[in-house]
C-alpha positions in Angstrom: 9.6 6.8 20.1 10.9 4.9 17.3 9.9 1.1 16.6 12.1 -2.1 17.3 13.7 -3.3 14.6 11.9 -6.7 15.4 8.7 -4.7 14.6 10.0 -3.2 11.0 11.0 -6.2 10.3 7.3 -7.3 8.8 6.3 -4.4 7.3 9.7 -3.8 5.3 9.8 -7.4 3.8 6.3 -6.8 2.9 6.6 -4.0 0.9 10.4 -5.3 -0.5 7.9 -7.9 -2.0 5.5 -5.1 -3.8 8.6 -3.5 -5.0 10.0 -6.7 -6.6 6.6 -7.7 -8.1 5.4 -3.9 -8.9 9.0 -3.4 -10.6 9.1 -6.5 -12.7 5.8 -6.2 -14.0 6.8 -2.7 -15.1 9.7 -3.8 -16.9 7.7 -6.7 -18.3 4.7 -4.1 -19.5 7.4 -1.8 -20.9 8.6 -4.7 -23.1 5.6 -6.6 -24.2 3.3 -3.5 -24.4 5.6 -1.0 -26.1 4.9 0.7 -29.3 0.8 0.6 -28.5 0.4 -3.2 -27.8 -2.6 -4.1 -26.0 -3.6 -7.4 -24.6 -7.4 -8.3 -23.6 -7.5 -11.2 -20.8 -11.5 -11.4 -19.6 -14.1 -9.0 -19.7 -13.0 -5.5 -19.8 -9.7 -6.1 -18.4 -6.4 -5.2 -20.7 -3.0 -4.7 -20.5 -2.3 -1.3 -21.9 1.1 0.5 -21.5 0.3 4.3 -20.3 2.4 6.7 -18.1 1.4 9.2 -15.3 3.5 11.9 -14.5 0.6 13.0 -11.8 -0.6 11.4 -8.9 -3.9 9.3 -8.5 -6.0 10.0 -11.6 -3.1 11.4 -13.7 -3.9 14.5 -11.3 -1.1 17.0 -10.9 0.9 16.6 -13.8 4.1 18.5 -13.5 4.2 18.2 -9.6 6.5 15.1 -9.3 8.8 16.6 -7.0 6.3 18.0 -4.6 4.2 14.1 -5.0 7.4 12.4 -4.1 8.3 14.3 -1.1 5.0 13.9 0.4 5.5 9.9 -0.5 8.6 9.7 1.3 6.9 11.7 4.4 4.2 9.5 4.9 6.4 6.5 4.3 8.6 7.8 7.3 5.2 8.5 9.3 3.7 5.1 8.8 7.1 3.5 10.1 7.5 5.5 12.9 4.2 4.6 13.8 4.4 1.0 13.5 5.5 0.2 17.2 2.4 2.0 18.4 -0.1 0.2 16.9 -2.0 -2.8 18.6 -3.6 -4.2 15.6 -2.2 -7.1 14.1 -3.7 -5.8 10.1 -1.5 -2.7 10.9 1.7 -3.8 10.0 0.5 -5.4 6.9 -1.4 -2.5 5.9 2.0 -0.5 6.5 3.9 -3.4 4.6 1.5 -2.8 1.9 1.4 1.1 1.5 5.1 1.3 1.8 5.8 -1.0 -0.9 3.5 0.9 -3.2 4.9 4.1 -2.5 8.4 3.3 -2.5 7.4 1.1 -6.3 5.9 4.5 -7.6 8.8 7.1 -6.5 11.5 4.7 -7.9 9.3 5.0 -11.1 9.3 9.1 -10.5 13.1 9.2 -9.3 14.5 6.9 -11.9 12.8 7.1 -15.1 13.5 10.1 -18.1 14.0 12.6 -17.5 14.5 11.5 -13.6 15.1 13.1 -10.3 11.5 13.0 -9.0 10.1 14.4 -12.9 9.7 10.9 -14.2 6.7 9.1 -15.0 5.0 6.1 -13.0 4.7 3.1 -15.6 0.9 2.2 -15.6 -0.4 -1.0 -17.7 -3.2 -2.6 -16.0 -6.6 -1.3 -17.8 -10.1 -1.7 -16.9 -11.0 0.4 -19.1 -13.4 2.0 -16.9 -10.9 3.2 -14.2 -7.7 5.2 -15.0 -4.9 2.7 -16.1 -3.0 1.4 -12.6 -0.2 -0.8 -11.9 1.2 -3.4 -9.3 1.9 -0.1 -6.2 -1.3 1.4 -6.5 -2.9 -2.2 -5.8 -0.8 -2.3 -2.7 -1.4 1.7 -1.8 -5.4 0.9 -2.2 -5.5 -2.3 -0.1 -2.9 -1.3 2.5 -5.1 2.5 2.6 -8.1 0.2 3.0 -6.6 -2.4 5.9 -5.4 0.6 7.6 -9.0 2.1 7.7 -9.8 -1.1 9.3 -7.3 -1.4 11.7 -7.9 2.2 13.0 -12.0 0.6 13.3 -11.2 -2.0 15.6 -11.2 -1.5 19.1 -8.2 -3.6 21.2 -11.1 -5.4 23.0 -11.9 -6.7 19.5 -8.7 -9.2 18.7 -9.3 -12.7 19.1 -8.2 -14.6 21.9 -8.5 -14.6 25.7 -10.6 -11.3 27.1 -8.9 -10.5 30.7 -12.1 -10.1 33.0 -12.4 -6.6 34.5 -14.7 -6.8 36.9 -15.4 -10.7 38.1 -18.5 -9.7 39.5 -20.0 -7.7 36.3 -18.9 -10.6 34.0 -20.1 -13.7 36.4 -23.0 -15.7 35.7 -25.2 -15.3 38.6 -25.2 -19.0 40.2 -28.2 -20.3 42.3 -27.8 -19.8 45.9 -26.2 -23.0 48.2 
């Protein structure tokens, strides 16, 4: 069953806003940070241009095409699932992972030498972590509200609980 358009529409204006962000902070790390810039804001966090022809961890180098097909599967999966799922983090999570994905394979489809061989622009360095960018924020939070979601039980939403046995849920009044 696919979903209602009224129920893509939340998700896919979500994740049109992590491809606008992820996208212009790209081309404003590819600018400012070219030719081995580096800028230090607090702590050990720095802005340092690096690119990832892998997948999570620079992982997989070489298998671009094969990483964005599997992106564009799951991207397909996660809509076609949005109708079914009760959980009102869901669709954000969905938002979230799709924008991500969809930020990262433009990166792999579109940049040198292109067709799903290009590299993912990275620039945001902890220096502790492997160098991520704008998508892989929104892939790790939407991964972790999805967990979520898929922990809650329906009888956990706020809001009026339907009773489903009156004489189970009653408090037992004194006797008249």
């Amino acid at each position: 069953m696919m979903p209602s358009a009224r129920s893509l529409r939340g998700p896919l204006a979500i994740a049109a806003v992590v491809v606008a962000v992820d996208q212009l902070t790209k081309f404003w790390a590819l600018n400012a940070l070219d030719g081995g810039r580096t800028i230090d804001l607090i702590g050990s966090l720095r802005l340092n241009l690096a690119f990832n022809r892998g997948m999570a961890f620079s992982q997989g180098a070489g298998l671009g095409p094969v990483i964005g097909m599997v992106a564009l599967l799951v991207m397909v999966a996660l809509l076609v699932s949005v109708g079914r799922s009760t959980s009102g983090i869901y669709p954000l999570a969905v938002g979230l992972i799709l924008g991500g994905a969809a930020g990262n394979l433009a990166d792999r489809l579109f940049r040198d030498p292109g067709w799903l061989r290009g590299a993912v622009v990275d620039f945001i360095d902890l220096q502790w972590w492997p160098v991520f960018n704008v998508a892989d924020i929104g892939i790790t939070v939407g991964g972790v509200l999805l967990l979520l979601s898929s922990l809650r039980r329906p009888d956990d939403r706020p809001g009026p609980r339907m009773a489903k046995d009156s004489a189970t849920d009653s408090v037992d009044a004194p006797d008249r």
